[in-house]
C-alpha positions in Angstrom: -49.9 -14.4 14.4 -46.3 -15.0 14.7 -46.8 -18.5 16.3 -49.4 -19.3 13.4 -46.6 -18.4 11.0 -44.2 -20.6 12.8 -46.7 -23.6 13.5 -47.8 -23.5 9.6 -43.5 -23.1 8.8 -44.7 -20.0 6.5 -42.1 -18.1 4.0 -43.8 -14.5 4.2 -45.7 -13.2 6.6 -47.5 -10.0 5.2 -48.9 -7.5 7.3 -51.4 -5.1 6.5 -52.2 -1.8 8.7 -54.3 1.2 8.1 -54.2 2.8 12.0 -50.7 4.2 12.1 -49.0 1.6 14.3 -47.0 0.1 12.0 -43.6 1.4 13.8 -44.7 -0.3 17.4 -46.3 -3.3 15.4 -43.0 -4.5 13.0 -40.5 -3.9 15.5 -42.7 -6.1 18.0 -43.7 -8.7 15.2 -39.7 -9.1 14.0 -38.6 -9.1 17.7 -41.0 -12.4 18.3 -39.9 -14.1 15.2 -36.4 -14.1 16.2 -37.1 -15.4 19.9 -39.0 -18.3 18.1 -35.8 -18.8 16.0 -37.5 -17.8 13.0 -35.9 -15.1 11.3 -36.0 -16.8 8.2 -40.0 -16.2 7.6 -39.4 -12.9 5.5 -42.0 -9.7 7.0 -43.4 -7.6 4.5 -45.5 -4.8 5.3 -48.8 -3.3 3.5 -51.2 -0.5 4.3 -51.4 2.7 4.4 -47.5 4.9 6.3 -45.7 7.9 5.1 -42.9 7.7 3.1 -40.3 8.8 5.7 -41.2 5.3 7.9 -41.0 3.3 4.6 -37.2 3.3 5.0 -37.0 3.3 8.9 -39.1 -0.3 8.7 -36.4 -1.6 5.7 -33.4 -0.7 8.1 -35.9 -2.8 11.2 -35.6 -6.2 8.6 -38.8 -5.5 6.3 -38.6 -7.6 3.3 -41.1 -5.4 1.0 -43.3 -2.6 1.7 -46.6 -2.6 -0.1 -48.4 0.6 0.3 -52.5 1.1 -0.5 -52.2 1.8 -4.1 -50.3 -1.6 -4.7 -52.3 -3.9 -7.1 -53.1 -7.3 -6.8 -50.7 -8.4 -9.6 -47.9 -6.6 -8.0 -48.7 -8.1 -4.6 -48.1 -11.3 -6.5 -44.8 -10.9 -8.4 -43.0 -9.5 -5.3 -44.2 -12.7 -3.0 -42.6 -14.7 -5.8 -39.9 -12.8 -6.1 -38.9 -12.7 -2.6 -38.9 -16.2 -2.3 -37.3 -16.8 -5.3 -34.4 -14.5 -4.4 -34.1 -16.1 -1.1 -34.1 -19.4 -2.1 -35.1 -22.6 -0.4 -34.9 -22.8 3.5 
């Protein structure tokens, strides 16, 4: 997924995970992006995690977290928003 995201020169990269690995997956996923020299492609995690980790994967370099209850329109605003606070690349 991470050379995908690099290949197709993505801004987000949104990852969605309902088993509970989402504190072995992000860490992994961040750690690949920056050995491909792409740091700038902002993560943002979705799914279902408790709150206590919600923090923990902002302080890893998570760009948003989206949790199960998020609607569609929401979704939507903060993709725009990230990339309009971030500006072009």
């Amino acid at each position: 997924m991470v050379l995908a995201a690099v290949q197709e020169d993505v801004d987000i990269l949104g990852i969605s995970i309902l088993s509970g690995a989402h504190m072995t997956i992000f860490p992994k996923v961040l750690g690949l992006l920056e050995e491909q020299e792409a740091a700038d492609i902002m993560v943002v995690a979705g799914g279902v995690m408790p709150d206590e980790d919600v923090e923990a994967l902002r302080k890893l370099g998570v760009k948003e977290i989206l949790l199960q209850d998020t609607s569609p329109d929401t979704i939507v605003q903060s993709m725009r928003r990230l990339v309009a606070e971030r500006g072009p690349r």
